[in-house]
C-alpha positions as CSV (number, residue, x, y, z in Angstrom):
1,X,13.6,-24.4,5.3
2,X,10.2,-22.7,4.8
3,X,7.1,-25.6,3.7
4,X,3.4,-24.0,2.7
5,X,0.7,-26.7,4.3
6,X,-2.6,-26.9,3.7
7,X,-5.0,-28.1,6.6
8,X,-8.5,-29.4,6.9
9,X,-10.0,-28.9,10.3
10,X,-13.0,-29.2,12.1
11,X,-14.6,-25.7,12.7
12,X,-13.9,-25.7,16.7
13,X,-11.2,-22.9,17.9
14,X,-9.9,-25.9,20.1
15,X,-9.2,-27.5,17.4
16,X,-7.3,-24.7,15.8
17,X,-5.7,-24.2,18.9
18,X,-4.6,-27.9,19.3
19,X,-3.4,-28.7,16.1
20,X,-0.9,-24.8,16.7
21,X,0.7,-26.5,19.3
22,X,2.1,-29.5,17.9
23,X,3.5,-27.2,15.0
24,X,5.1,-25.5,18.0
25,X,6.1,-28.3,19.9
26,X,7.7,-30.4,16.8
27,X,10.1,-27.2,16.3
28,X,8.4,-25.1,13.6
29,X,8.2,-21.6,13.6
30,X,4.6,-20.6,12.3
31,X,5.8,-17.4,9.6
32,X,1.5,-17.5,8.0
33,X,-1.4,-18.1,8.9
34,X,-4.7,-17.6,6.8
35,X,-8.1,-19.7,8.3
36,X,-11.6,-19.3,6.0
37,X,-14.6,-21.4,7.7
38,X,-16.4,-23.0,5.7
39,X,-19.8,-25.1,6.9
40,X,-18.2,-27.2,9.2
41,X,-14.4,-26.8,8.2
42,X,-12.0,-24.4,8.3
43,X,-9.5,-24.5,5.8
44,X,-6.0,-23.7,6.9
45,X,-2.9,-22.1,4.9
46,X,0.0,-21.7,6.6
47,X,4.0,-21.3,6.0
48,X,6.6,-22.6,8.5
49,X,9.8,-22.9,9.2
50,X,12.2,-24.9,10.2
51,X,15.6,-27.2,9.8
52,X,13.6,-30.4,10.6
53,X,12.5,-32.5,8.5
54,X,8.7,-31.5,7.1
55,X,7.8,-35.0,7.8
56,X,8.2,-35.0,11.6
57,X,5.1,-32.5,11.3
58,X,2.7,-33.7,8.4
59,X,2.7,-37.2,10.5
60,X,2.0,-35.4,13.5
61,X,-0.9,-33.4,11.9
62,X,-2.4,-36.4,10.5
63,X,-2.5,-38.0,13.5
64,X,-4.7,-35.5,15.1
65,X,-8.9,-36.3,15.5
66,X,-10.0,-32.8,14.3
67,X,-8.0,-32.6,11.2
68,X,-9.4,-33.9,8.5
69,X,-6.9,-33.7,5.8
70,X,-2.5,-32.3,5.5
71,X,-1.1,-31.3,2.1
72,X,2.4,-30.3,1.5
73,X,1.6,-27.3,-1.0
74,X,5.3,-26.6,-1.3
75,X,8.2,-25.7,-0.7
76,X,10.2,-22.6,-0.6
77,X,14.2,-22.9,-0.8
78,X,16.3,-20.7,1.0
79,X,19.4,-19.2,-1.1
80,X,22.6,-18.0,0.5
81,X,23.5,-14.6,-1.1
């Protein structure tokens, strides 16, 4: 099932970099990524994928120092055709 998030982090690439491994590690396939800085933030939109459940990676993201704030912007169904 594909989820759009929206992530606050602290402007640091390490940051970035940290908080694209635990989407990777919790079983989410990262299909979009779009990063703007602004000041001291970047803002983060991205689109994944994945048969887990979304919570399993909000809770995860949350927990993280560097991010600042994880919305759930939606969600996209997948239809069999």
């Amino acid at each position: 099932m594909k989820h759009q998030l929206k992530v606050e982090v602290k402007n640091q690439s390490v940051a970035v970099e940290r908080f694209l491994r635990v989407v990777r590690h919790r079983g989410f396939s990262l299909l979009q990524l779009q990063l703007e800085a602004v000041d001291d933030k970047y803002f983060v939109n991205m689109t994944v994928d994945s048969d887990r459940p979304i919570h399993l990676l909000t809770l995860q993201l949350a927990k993280l120092i560097d991010v600042h704030q994880v919305e759930l912007a939606e969600q996209a169904h997948q239809q069999a055709i």
